[in-house]
C-alpha positions as CSV (number, residue, x, y, z in Angstrom):
1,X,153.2,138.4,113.6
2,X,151.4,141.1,115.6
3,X,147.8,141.3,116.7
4,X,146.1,140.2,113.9
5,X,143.2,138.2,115.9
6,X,141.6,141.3,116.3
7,X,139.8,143.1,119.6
8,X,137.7,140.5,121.9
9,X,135.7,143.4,122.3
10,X,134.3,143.3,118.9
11,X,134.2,139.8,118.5
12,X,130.9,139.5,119.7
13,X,128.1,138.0,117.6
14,X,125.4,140.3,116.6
15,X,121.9,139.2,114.7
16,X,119.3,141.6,113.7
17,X,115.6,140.6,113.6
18,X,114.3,139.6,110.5
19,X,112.1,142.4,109.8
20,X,114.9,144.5,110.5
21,X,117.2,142.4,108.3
22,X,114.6,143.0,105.4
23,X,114.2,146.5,106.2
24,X,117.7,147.4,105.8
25,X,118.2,145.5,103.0
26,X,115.1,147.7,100.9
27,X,117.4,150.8,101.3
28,X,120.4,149.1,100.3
29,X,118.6,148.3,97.2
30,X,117.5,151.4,96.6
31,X,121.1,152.7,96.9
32,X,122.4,150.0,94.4
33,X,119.7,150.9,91.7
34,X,121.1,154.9,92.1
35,X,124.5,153.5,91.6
36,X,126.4,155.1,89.2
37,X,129.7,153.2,90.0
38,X,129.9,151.0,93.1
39,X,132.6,148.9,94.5
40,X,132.2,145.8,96.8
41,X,134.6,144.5,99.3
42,X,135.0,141.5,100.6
43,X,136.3,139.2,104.0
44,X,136.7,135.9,105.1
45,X,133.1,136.3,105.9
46,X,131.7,135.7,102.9
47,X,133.5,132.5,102.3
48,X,132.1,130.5,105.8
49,X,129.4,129.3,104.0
50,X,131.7,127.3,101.9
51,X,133.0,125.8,104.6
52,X,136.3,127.7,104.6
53,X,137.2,128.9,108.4
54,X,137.7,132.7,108.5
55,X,139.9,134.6,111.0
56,X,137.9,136.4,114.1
57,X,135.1,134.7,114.9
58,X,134.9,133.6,118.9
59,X,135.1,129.9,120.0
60,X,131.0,130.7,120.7
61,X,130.8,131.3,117.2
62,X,127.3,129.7,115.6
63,X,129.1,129.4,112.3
64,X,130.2,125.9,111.5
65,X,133.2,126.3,110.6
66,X,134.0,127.0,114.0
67,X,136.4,129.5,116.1
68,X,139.0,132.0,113.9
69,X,142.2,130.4,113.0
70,X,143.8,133.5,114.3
71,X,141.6,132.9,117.6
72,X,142.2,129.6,117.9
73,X,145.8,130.1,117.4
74,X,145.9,132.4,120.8
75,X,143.6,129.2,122.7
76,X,144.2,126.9,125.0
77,X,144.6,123.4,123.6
78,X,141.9,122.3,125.7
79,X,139.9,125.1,123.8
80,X,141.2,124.0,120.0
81,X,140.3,120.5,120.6
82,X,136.8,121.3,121.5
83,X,136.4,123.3,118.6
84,X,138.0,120.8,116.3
85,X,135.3,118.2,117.3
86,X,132.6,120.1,116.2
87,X,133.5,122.4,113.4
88,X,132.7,121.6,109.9
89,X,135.4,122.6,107.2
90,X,136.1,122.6,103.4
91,X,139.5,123.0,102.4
92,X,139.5,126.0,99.7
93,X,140.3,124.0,96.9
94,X,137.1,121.7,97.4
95,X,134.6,124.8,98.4
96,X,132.0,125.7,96.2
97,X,131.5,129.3,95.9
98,X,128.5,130.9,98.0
99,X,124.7,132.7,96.9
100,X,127.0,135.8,98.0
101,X,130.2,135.4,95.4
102,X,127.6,133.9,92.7
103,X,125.6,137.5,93.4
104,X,128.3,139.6,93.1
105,X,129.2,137.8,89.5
106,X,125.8,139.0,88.2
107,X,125.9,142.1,89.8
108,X,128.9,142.6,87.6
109,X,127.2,141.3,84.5
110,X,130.3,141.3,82.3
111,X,131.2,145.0,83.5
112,X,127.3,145.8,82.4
113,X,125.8,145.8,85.5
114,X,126.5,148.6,89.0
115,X,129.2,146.8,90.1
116,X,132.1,147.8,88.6
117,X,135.4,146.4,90.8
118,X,135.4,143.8,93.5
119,X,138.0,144.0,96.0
120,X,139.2,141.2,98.4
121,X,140.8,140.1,101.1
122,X,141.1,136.4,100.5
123,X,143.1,134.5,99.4
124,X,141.0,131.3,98.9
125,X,140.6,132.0,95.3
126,X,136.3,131.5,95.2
127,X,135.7,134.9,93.7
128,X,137.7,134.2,90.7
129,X,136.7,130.5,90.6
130,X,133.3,131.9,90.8
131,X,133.2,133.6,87.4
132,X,134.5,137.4,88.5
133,X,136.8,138.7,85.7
134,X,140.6,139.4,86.7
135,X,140.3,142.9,85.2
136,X,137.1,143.2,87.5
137,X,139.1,141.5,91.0
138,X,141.4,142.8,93.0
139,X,143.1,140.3,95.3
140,X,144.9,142.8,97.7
141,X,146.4,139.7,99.8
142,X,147.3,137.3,96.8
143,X,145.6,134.2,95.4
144,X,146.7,130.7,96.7
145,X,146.5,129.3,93.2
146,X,148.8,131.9,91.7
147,X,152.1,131.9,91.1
148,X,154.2,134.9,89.5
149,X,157.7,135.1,88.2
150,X,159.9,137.6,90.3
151,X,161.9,138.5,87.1
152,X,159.2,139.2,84.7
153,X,155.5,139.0,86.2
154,X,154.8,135.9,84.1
155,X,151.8,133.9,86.0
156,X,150.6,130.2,85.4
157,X,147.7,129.0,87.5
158,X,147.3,125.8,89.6
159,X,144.3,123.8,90.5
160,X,146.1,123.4,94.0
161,X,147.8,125.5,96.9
162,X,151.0,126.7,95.5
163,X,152.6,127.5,98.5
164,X,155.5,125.2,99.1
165,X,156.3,124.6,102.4
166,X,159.5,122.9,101.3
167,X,160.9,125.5,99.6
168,X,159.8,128.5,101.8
169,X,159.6,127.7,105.0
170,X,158.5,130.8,107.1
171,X,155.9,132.9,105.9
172,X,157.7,135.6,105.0
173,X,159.3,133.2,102.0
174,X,157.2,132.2,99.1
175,X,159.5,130.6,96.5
176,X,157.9,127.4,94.9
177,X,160.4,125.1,93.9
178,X,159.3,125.6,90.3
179,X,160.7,128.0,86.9
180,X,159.1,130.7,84.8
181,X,158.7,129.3,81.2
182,X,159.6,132.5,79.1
183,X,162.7,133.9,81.6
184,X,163.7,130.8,83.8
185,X,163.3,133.0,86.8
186,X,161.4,131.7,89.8
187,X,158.4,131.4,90.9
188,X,156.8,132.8,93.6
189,X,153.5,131.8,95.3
190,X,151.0,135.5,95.9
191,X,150.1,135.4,99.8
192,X,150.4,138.6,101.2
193,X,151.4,138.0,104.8
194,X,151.3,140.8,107.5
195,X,154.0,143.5,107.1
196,X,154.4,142.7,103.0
197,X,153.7,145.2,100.8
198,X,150.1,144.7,99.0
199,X,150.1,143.9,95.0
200,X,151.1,147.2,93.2
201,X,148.6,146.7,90.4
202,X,145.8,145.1,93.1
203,X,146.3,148.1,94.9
204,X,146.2,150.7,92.3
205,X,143.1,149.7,91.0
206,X,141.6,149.6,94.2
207,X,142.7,152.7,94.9
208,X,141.5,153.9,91.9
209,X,137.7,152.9,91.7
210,X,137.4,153.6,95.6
211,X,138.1,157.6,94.3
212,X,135.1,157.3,91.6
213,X,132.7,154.9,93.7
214,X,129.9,156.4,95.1
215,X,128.6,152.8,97.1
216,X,130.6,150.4,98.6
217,X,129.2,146.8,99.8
218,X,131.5,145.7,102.4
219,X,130.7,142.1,103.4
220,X,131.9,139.5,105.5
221,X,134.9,141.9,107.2
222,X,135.9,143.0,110.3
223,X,137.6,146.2,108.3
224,X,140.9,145.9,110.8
225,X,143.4,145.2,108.5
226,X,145.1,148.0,107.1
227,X,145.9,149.2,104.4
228,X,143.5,147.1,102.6
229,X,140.5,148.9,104.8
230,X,141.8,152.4,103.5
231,X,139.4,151.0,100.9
232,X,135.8,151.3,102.4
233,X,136.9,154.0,104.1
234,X,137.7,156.2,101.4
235,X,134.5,155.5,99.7
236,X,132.1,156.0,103.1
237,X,134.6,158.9,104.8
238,X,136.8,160.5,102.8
239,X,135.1,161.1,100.0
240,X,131.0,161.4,101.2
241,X,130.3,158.2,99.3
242,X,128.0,155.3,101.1
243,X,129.1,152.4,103.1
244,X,127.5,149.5,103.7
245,X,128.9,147.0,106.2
246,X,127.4,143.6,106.4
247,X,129.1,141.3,109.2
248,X,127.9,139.6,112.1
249,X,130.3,141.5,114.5
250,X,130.7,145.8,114.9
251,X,133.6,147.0,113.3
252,X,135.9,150.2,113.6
253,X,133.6,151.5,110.7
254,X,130.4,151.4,112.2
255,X,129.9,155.0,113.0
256,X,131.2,156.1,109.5
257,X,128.8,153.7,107.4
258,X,125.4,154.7,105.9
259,X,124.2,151.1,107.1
260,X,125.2,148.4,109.0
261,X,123.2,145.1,108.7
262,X,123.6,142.3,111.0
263,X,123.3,139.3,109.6
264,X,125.2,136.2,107.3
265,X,126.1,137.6,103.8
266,X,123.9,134.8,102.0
267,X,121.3,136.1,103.9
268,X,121.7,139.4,103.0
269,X,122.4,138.7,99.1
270,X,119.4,136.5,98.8
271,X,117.0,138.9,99.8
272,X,119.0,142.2,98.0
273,X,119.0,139.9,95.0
274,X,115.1,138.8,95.1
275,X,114.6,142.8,95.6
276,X,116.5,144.0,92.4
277,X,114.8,141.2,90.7
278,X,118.2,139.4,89.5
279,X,118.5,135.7,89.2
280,X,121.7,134.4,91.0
281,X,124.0,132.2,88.7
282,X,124.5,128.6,89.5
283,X,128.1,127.8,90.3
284,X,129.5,126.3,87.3
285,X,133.0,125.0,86.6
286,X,134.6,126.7,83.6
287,X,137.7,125.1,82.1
288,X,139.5,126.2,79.3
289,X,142.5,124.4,77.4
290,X,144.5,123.8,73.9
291,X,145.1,120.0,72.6
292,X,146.8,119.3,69.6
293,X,148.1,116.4,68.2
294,X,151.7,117.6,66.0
295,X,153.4,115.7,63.7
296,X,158.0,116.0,64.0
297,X,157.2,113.8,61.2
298,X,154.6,111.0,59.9
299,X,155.8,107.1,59.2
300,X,156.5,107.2,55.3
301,X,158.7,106.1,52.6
302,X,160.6,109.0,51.4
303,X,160.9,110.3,48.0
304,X,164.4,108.8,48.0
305,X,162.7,105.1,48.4
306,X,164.2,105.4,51.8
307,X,161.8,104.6,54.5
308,X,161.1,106.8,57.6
309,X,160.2,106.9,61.6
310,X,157.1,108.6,62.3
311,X,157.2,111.1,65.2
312,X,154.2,112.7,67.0
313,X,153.4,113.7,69.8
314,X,150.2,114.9,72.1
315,X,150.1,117.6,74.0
316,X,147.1,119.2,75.7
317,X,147.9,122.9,78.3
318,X,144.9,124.6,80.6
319,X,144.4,128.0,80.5
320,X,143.1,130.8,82.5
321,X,142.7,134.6,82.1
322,X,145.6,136.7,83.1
323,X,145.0,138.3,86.6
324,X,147.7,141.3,85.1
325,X,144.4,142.7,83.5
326,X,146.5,142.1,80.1
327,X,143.4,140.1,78.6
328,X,145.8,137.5,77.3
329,X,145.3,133.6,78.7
330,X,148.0,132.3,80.9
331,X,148.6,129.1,81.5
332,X,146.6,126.7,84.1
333,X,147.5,123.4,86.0
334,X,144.1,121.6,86.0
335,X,145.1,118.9,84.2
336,X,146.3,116.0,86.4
337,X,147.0,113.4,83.4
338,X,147.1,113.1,79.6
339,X,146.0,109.1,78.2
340,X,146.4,108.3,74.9
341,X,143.9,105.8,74.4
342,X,144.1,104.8,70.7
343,X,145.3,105.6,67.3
344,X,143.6,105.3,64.5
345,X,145.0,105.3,60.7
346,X,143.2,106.2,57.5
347,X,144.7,106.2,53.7
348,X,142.9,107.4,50.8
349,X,143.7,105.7,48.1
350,X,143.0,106.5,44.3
351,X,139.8,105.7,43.6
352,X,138.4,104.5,46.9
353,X,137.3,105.9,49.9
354,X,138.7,106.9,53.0
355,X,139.5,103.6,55.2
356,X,140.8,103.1,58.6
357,X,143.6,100.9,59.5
358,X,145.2,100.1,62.9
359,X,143.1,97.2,64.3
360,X,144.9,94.4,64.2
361,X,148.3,96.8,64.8
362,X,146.6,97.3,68.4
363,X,144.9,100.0,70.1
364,X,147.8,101.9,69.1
365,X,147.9,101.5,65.2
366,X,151.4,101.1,65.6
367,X,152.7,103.4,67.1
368,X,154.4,103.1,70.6
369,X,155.6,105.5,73.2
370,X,158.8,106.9,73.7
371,X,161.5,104.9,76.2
372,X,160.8,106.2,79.7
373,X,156.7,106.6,79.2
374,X,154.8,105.7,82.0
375,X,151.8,103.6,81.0
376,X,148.4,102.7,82.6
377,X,148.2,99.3,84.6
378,X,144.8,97.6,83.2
379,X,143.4,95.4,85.6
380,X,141.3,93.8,83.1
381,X,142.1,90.9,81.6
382,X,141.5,92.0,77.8
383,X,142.9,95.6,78.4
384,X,146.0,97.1,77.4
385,X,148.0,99.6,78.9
386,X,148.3,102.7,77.4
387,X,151.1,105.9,77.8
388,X,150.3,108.5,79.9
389,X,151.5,111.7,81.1
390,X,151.1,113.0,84.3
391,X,151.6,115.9,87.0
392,X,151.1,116.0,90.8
393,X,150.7,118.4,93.1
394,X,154.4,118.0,95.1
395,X,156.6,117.8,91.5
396,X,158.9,120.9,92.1
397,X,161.5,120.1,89.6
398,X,161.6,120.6,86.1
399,X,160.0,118.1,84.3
400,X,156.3,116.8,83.6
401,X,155.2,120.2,82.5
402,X,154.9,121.6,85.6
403,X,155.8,124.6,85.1
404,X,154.1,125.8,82.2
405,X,151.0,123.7,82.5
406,X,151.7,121.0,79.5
407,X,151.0,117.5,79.5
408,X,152.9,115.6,77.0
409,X,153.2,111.9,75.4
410,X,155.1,111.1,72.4
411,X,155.1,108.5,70.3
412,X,156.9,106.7,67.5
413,X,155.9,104.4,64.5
414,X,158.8,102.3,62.8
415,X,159.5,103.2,59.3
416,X,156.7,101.0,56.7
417,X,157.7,98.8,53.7
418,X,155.0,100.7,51.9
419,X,153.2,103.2,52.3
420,X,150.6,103.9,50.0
421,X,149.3,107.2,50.5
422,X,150.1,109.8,53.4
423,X,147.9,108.7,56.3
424,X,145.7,110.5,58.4
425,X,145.7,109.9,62.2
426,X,143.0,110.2,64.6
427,X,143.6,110.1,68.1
428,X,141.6,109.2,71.1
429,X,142.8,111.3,74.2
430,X,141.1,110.5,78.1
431,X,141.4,113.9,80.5
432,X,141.6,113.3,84.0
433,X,141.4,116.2,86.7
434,X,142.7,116.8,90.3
435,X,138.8,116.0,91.2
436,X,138.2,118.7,93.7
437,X,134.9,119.1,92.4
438,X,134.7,115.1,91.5
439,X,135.0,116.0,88.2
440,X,134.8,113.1,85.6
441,X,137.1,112.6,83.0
442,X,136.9,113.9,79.6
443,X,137.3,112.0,76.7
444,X,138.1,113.2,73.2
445,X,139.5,112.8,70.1
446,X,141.1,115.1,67.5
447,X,143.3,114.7,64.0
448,X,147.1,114.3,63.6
449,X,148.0,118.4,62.3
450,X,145.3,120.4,64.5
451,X,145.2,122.4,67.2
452,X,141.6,122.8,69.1
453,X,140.7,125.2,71.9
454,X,137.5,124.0,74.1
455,X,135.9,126.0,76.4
456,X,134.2,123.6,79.1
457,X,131.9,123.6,81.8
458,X,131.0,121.1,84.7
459,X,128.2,121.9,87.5
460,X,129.2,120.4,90.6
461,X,125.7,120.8,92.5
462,X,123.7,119.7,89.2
463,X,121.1,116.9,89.3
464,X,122.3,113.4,88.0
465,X,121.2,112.4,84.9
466,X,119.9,108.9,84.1
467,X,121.0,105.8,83.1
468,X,124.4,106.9,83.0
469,X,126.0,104.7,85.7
470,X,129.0,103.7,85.4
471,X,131.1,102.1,88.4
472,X,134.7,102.0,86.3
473,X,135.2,105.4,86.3
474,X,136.4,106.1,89.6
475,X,138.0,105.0,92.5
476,X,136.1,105.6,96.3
477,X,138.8,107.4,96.9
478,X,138.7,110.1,94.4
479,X,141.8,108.3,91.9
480,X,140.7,108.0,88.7
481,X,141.2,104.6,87.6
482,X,143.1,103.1,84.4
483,X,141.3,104.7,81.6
484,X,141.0,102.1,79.2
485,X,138.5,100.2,81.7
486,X,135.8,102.9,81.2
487,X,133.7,103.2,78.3
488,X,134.0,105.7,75.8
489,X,131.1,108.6,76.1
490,X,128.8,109.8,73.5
491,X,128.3,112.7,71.4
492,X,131.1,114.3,73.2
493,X,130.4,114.7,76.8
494,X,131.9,112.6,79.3
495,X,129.7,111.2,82.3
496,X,130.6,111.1,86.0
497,X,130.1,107.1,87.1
498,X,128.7,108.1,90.0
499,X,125.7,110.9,89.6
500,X,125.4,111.0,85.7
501,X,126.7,114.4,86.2
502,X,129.1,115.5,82.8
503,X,131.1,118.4,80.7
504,X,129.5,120.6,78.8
505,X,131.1,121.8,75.7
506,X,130.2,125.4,75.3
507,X,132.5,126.2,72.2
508,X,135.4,124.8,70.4
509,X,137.5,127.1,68.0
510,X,140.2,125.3,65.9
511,X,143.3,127.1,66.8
512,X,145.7,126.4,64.1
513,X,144.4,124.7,60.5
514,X,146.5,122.7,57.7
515,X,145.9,123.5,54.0
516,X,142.5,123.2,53.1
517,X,142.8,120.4,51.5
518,X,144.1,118.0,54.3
519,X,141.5,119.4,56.3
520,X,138.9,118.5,53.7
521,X,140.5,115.2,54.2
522,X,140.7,115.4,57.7
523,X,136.7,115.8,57.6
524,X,136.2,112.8,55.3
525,X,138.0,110.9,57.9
526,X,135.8,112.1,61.0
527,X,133.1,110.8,59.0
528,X,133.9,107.7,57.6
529,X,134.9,106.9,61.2
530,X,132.2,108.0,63.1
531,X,130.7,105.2,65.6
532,X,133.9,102.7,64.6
533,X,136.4,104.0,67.7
């Protein structure tokens, strides 16, 4: 690996006076408003105030994240260890995006506002945990939660690093361990490492916008890598566009930029924000998945007289936009477990009214896992365990849904004596996350036959609510503990036991429907039921 720590000469910290700072930052709003397309790109810069380390920075640095890895790497160890004592880190997974990646969402607007591509270097994935649109991102050096199929570009997703040190050991090696659903080819992890080749389509489109852009923002950069700086430069050299650099230390581009400000990016995007007169978004969580709940067959006594096994199983896969710009969802590992916590029955028999059954049949209503399920261990003493599924960040090998993002329990229910009408089943399901974010579990419960999409939201940073305690719910230690040992939440949100904080549900679409009539029925049922579960 060559010298990617950069010149010492430039890695001096510079800071310009306030009034200077605010100064600068008036023109550069004026050149946003006359804007017809601009482009922003982006360094490790603008992700220090997350906590994540960036490259360059000096072991004087007044960043708290501390010396450069790259500078660091090229220190004594005396050196390292004093830096080690006093940084403060965030590992990316954990960081919360900044004021400046929050900014640059609503300066996007949904492709409505001036900003029409962003382009990165990182790899830490906060701009497109932050809200940016893949179609509006390009990630010139990869995405640490991607992975793509070498055979046939098929991407899924992970809420963790997918780099497997395991099965690539040097960084020039980037196989995961783990399959492509639709071709069985494998799966790569996206890093870009020095002397790799940059993304073909991140590249294009970069390429592309920086020909039409007449502004580009670059923040948080030293602008020495090439050939991602090609970028800037063609907007602010080759083609008489304007360049802004925002960093704390000169770069190479300096003398070709309309404006260099000297100060931290939050800074800067604070104050260009409050001058457009732009709110900045609060960093929210969006999750997306499908849950269903599919009968192989239900427990009944056949037209024959003969009586048979009931077969259904749960099933619940994350999802994500596709960073291939295709606009179709691919899938996403964000689910760490799927419970099933109880199974409801419900006949409707001539005459009467829909009534549940299952009670005294346990929490199950009969019905049992397959051999092999794992189940919860209940530490109470009236609690039952109940069958899980569940995925962890080291599974390489096939298995677990790993690969295409699927959780999975199935269960059986022995063939009944009698069955006096077709039942209806509603099952309960409990959610549990990798809890970067400390992200409560989600509880929910859908109908034997449907398919549901939800579209989800969690704010990290909000304000705890009240009167929502609940010390069950999780471990110290951020494992979620046996789910049937915390209550069941209300009106469909689930509550964090330690700050009240909870899931929003912003939509739900029904993905797949029966006949009408069952879901008539299906209706009845969620009625009838309400408040007993």
């Amino acid at each position: 690996m060559a010298s990617n720590a950069g010149d010492p000469s430039l890695r001096e910290e510079m800071y310009d006076a306030p009034e200077v700072v605010h100064r600068k930052v008036r023109r550069l709003a004026k050149y946003v408003r006359n804007s017809k397309h601009m482009i922003a790109f982006t360094g490790a810069g603008v992700s220090t105030a997350a906590g994540v380390p960036d490259f360059r920075s000096g072991v004087n640095t007044s960043l708290k994240t501390g010396a450069g890895a790259w500078v660091l790497r090229d220190s004594t160890p005396e050196v390292r260890k004093a830096n080690a004592a006093k940084r403060i880190t965030t590992s990316t997974t954990k960081a919360v995006p900044t004021t400046t990646h929050m900014s640059l969402v609503k300066l996007h607007d949904g492709g409505q506002g001036p900003l029409k591509l962003l382009v990165s270097q990182n790899t830490d994935g906060l701009h497109r945990r932050s809200g940016m649109p893949p179609d509006a991102l390009a990630e010139l050096h990869g995405n640490s939660n991607l992975e793509r199929c070498v055979e046939c570009g098929w991407e899924v997703m992970r809420d963790y690093k997918t780099r497997n040190h395991k099965t690539a050991p040097t960084a020039k090696q980037h196989r995961t361990g783990r399959k492509c659903a639709l071709c069985g080819g494998d799966l790569h992890d996206t890093i870009i490492n020095f002397g790799e080749s940059l993304p073909v389509r991140d590249l294009t489109m970069a390429c592309d916008h920086a020909e039409r852009a007449d502004l580009c923002l670059a923040l948080g950069s030293s602008l020495g890598v090439s050939p991602a700086n090609h970028i800037p430069e063609r907007v602010g050299v080759n083609q008489g566009g304007r360049l802004v650099i925002v960093n704390l230390m000169r770069t190479h581009l300096d003398e070709q930029a309309d404006l260099v400000i000297h100060a931290q990016c939050n800074t800067v995007m604070e104050l260009l924000m409050k001058e457009l007169a732009l709110d900045i978004p609060t960093f929210k969580l969006h999750r997306r998945f499908q849950i269903g709940a599919d009968f192989d067959a239900p427990p009944v006594v056949g037209s024959s007289g003969a009586a048979e096994e009931g077969h259904l199983r749960v099933w619940v896969q994350g999802l994500s936009p596709s960073a291939s710009g295709s606009g179709a969802d691919v899938p996403f590992q964000f689910i760490r477990r799927l419970v099933v916590t109880e199974v409801r029955a419900a006949f409707k028999e001539e005459g009467n009214a829909t009534k549940s059954k299952g009670a005294g049949a346990g929490v199950l209503g009969g019905w049992s896992a397959v051999s092999g399920t794992r189940h919860t261990q209940p530490k109470g003493l009236y609690n039952l365990p109940r069958p899980y599924s569940e995925v962890l960040q080291e599974h390489i090998e096939a298995g677990d849904g790993v690969n295409e993002g699927v959780l999975e329990v199935r269960l059986t229910h022995p063939a009944p004596a009698v069955t006096p009408a077709t039942p209806l089943y509603r099952v309960r399901v409990k959610l549990h996350f990798f809890r970067n974010y400390n992200e409560p579990p989600l509880e929910l419960v859908l109908n034997a036959g449907e398919v549901r999409q939800y579209d989800v939201s969690f704010e990290p940073m909000g304000r705890a609510a009240q009167g929502t305690a609940d010390s069950s719910a999780s471990d110290t230690d951020g494992r979620a503990r046996d789910p049937d040992q915390v209550q069941s939440p209300t009106n469909g949100a689930a509550r964090d036991a330690a700050d009240g904080r909870e899931w929003v549900h912003e939509r739900v679409d029904d993905v797949h429907e029966d006949t009408d009539g069952l879901m008539a029925e299906l209706t009845r049922l969620a009625e009838d039921l309400n408040g007993e579960v």
